[in-house]
N, C-alpha and C positions, 0 to 999 in steps of 0.2 A: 484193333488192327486196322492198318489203311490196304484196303482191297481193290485191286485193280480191276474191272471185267472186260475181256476182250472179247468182244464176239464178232461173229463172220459167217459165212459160209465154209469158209475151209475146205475148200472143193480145187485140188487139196488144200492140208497146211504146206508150208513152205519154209525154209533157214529166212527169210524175211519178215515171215512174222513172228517169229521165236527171236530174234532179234530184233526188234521191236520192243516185244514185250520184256526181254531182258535189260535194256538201256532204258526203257521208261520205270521198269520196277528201279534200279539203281538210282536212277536221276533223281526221284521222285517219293526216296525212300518207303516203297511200297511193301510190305509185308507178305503178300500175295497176290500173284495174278492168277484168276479165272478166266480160262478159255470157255466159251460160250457156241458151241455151233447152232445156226440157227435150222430150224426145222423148216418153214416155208418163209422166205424173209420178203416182207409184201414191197422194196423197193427193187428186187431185184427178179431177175428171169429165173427160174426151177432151179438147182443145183445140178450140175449132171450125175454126180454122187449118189448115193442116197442116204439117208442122216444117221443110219449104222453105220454104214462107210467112212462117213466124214469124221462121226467122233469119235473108231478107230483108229483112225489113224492120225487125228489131235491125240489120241492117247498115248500114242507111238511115239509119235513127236516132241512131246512132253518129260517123257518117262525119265526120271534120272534127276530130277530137278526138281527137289523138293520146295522149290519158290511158287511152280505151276498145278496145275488143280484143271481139269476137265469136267465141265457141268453137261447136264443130258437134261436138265429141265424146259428147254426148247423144241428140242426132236422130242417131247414125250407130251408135250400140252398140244392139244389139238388146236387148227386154226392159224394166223398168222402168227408169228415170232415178233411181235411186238417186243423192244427194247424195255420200253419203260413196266411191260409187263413181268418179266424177268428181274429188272432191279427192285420193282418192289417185293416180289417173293425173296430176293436175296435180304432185304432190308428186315423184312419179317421175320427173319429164320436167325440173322447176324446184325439186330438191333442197335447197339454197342458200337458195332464195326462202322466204320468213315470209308464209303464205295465211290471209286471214282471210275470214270466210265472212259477207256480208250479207243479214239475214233481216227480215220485220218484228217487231213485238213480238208479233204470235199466233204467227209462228211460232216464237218464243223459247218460247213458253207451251207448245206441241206438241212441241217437239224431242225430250223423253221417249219420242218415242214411234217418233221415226225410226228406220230401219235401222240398226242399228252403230253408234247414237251414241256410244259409248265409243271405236268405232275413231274416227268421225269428229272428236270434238274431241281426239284425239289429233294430228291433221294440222293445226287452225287453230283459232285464235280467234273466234269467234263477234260481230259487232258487230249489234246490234240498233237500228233505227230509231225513234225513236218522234216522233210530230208532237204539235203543239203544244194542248193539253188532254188528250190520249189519256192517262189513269190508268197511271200505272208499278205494275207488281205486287211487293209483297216480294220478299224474297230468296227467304226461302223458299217462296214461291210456284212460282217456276222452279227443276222440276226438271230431271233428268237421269238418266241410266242405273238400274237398279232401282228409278226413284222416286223416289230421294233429292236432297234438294234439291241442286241445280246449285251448283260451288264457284265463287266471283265472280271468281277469273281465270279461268275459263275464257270467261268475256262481258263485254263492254261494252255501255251504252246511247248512245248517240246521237240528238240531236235534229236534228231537220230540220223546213222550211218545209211547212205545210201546205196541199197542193195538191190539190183534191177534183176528180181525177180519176180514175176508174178503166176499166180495160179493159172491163168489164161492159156498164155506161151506154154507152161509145162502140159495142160492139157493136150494143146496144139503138139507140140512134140511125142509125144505119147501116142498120138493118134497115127503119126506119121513113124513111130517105130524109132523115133531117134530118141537119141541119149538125154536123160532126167539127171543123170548124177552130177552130183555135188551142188542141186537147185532145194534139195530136200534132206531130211534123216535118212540113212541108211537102211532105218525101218520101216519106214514111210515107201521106200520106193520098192523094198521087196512088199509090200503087203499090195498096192498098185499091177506090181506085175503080177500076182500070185491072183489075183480076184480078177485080173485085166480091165481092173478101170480104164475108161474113157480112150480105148480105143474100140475103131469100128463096130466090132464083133460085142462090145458091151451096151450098146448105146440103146 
């Protein structure tokens, strides 16, 4: 099978990233995408979530869609949520299977700098999202392991529908009591008000 892994925080998920992952499974003739939340992601500041939370409600999110698959092998291994540490337990477990790894185009641009990125693209292929105006960088622009520029199979770009939602703002509104809907699943946003994520009174 060709496996797609998405991971993130998902703090929350979003109709942006599920479209995402839908338009790159299609494009890309992917068999499967794995949503991935990360348990402590060492590029990024805490979650305001917390990794029950988050992969709640990727499960929420998801549900219905027998293309998508929610993993917990990150909120469950102790320590940073190393990417490359994740696809090889995937690659152990689904030997057979061809893993390609979905990131956006910044993260294309930073991968240089990720953990074991040599082991890591050793295990998958790299598909990069980029929406519709976002400037694509040269080749040599994306690098990879010691710096040097990244070799063009080891990535693809991918375009996808421009959706200007993000996790951020939905926080940001949440917090401030206004309206989430139609930024999210309908599940997703009752499970948010029902726990009172990320406003005040949860933080």
């Amino acid at each position: 099978m060709r496996i797609g892994i998405f991971g993130g925080t998902f703090d929350p998920v979003h109709l942006a990233h599920l479209r995402v992952a839908e338009e790159v499974a299609e494009k890309q003739r992917l068999d499967r995408v794995w949503f991935v939340p990360a348990g402590r992601p060492p590029h990024r500041r805490t979650p305001q979530a917390t990794p029950e939370h988050r992969l709640a409600m990727v499960r929420l999110g998801i549900a219905g869609n027998p293309l998508f698959k929610a993993l917990d092998c990150e909120i469950r291994r102790p320590g940073p949520s190393y990417t490359v540490d994740t696809l090889g337990l995937i690659k152990q477990q689904h030997p057979q299977d061809k893993l390609f790894l979905l990131v956006g185009m910044d993260q294309l641009m930073e991968l240089h700098s990720w953990h074991e990125v040599h082991r890591l693209l050793s295990l998958c292929q790299v598909i990069a999202f980029s929406r519709p105006g976002q400037p694509l960088p040269m080749p040599e622009q994306i690098l990879g392991p010691g710096g040097l520029p990244l070799p063009t199979r080891a990535y693809l770009v991918q375009s996808v529908s421009a959706l200007d939602v993000s996790a951020t703002a939905i926080r940001q509104r949440a917090r401030k009591r206004e309206s989430i809907n139609y930024l999210l699943p309908n599940s997703v946003i009752r499970y948010i008000q029902k726990y009172r994520l990320y406003t005040r009174s949860s933080l």
